[in-house]
N, C-alpha and C positions, 0 to 999 in steps of 0.2 A: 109659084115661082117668085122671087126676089128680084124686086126691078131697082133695090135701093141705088142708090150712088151717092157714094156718102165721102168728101173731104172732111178730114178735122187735123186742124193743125196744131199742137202745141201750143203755138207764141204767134204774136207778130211782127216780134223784132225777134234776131239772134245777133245775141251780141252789143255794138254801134253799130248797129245797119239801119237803113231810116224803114219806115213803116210800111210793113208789108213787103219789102223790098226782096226777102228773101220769098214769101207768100206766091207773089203774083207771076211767076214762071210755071209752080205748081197748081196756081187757081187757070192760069191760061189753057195747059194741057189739060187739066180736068173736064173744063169745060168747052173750050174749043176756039177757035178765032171767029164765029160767026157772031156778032152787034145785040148780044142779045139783051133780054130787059130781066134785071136783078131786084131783087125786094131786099134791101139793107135792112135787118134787125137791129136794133140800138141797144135794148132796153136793159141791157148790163151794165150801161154809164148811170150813176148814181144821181147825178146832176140834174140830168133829163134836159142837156143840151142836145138834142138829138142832131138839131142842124147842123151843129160844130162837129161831135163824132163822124155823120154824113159826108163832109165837104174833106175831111180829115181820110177819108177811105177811099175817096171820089179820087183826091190827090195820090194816093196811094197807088190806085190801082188805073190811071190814068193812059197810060200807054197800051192797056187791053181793048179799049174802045167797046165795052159795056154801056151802058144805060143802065147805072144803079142809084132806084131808087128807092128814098127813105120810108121804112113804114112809119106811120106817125098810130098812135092810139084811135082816134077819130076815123083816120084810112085802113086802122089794120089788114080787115077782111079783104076790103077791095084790092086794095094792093098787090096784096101777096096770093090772092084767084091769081087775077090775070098774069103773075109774072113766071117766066120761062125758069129760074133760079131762084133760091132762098139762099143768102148768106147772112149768119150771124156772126156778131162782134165779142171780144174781151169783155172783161168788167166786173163785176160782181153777179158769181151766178144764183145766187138767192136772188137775187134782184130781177134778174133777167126770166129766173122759171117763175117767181110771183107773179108779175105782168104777164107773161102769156097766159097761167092761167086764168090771171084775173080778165084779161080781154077774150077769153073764150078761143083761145086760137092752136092750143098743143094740137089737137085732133083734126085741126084743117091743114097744120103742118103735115101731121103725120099721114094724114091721108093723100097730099100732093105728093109729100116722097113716096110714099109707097105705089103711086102712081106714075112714076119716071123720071119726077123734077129734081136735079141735083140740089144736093144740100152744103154747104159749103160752110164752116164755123174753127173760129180759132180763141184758145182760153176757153173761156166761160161756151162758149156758142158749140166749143167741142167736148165739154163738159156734156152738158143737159142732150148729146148723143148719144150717152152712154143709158145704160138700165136706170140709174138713180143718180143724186149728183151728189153722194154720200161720201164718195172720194176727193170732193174737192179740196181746197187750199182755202178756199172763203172764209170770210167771217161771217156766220149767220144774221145780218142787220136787218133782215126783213123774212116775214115768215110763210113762204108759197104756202099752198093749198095742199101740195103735197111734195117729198122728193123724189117722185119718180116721176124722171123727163121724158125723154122721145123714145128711148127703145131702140133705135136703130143699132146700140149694139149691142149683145144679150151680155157684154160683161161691164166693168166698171174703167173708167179712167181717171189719169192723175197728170192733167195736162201741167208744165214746168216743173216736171217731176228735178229732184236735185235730192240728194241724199250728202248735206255737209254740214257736218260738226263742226261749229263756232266753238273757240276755247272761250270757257267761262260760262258759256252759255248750258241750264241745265234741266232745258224742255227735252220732247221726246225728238229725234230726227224723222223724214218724210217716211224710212225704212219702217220705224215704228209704227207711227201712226198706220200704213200703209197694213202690216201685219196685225194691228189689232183689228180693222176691219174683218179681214181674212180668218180671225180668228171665231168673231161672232156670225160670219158667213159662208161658211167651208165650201168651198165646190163654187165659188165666184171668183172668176180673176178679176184680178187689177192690174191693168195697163201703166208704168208711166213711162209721160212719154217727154225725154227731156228737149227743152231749145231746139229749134231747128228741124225737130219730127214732124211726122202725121202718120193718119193711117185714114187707107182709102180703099173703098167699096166700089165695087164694078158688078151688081148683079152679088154672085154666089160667094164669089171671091175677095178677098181681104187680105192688104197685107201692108205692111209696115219699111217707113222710107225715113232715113233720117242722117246726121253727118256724126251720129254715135248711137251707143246699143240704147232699146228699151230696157226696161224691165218688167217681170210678171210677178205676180205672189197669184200664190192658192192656195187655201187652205185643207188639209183632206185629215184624218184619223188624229186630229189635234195639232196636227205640226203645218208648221207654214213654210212652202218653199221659194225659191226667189232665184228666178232665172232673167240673164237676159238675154234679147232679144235681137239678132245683128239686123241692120239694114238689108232691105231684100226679102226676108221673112215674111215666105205666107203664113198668115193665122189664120184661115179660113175656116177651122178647125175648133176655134175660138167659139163662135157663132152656135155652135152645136152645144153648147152648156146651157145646164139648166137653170132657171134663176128661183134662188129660194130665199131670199132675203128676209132678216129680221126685222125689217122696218117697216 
């Protein structure tokens, strides 16, 4: 049985809205109005002000009346035992899955979720949810151990997903890039999930919330197709793919 509960949110701004602003209606329902004690993940800020990222999420999320506290390198393990929730931050997710697994901690995560404790992560933090973090937007500045993250979901995401052609501009668009994946990994979808989305796990169930469609690729018999996704949409269905990835 599947005890996951899995939040991941896109973004943490949509739009000018201030930080988390949009987040913290959806992190409050997730998780409930009981005080309870958070383990902030940082380690997607490049910086490694952890304090500043902290006090900056702390104001954010201020009016839920949590107890969220910072995991530091030195406290990792302890920390994040004892706490009732794991939420992770934006940032750079090379960054963010190198640290975990250079402090030994993907497997104590993955074991407390699997064990009941919600997960909560937005960008990068809902990135490294996914099967691999092969679909990300990052730039590669630092090189984990490996790209395969938590697994909580059997397919890939492409959090701030946007698909716009700049004139002049004569890279490939997200559409692209998103399809070539697709192409070296047929039978793996790709989520993106634009501004303002998420998608949230309750146990078996999955399904997709947002103030515009997702979209999917999938690759099958060479061809790649591209649907999206309206708000409201169970993927539950999702979950049932197999993961065969070339990486």
């Amino acid at each position: 049985m599947n005890d996951h509960r899995i939040l991941a949110l896109s973004s943490s701004r949509v739009g000018n809205s201030g930080y988390l602003e949009f987040a913290a209606p959806e992190i409050k329902d997730f998780l409930g109005p009981k005080p309870i004690n958070i383990a902030f993940i940082p380690f997607a800020a490049v910086t490694n002000d952890y304090e500043h990222y902290h006090a900056i999420v702390q104001e954010g999320l201020k009016q839920l009346g949590y107890n969220i506290q910072l995991v530091t390198p030195g406290e990792a393990k302890a920390t994040l035992s004892q706490a009732d929730a794991i939420m992770v931050g934006g940032g750079n997710t090379f960054k963010l899955l190198h640290d975990l697994y250079a402090l030994d901690l993907v497997d104590l995560v993955k074991t407390k979720v699997a064990r009941g404790t919600p997960y909560v992560g937005w960008s990068a933090g809902a990135n490294i949810a996914g099967a691999t973090i092969c679909t990300t937007n990052d730039m590669p500045i630092i090189q984990p151990l490996s790209f395969t993250s938590l697994g909580f979901f059997s397919f890939q995401l492409n959090p701030h997903y946007i698909n716009q052609k700049v004139e002049g501009h004569n890279g490939e668009t997200r559409d692209e890039r998103l399809t070539e994946f697709t192409q070296l990994n047929p039978g793996i979808p790709v989520v993106g999930l634009p501004e303002g989305s998420l998608l949230r796990m309750e146990g078996e169930n999955l399904y997709y919330k947002g103030m515009a469609p997702a979209v999917m690729f999938i690759g099958k018999n060479s061809q790649v197709s591209r649907e999206e996704i309206s708000p409201g949409t169970d993927l539950t269905h999702l979950q049932s793919q197999s993961m065969r990835l070339s990486v």
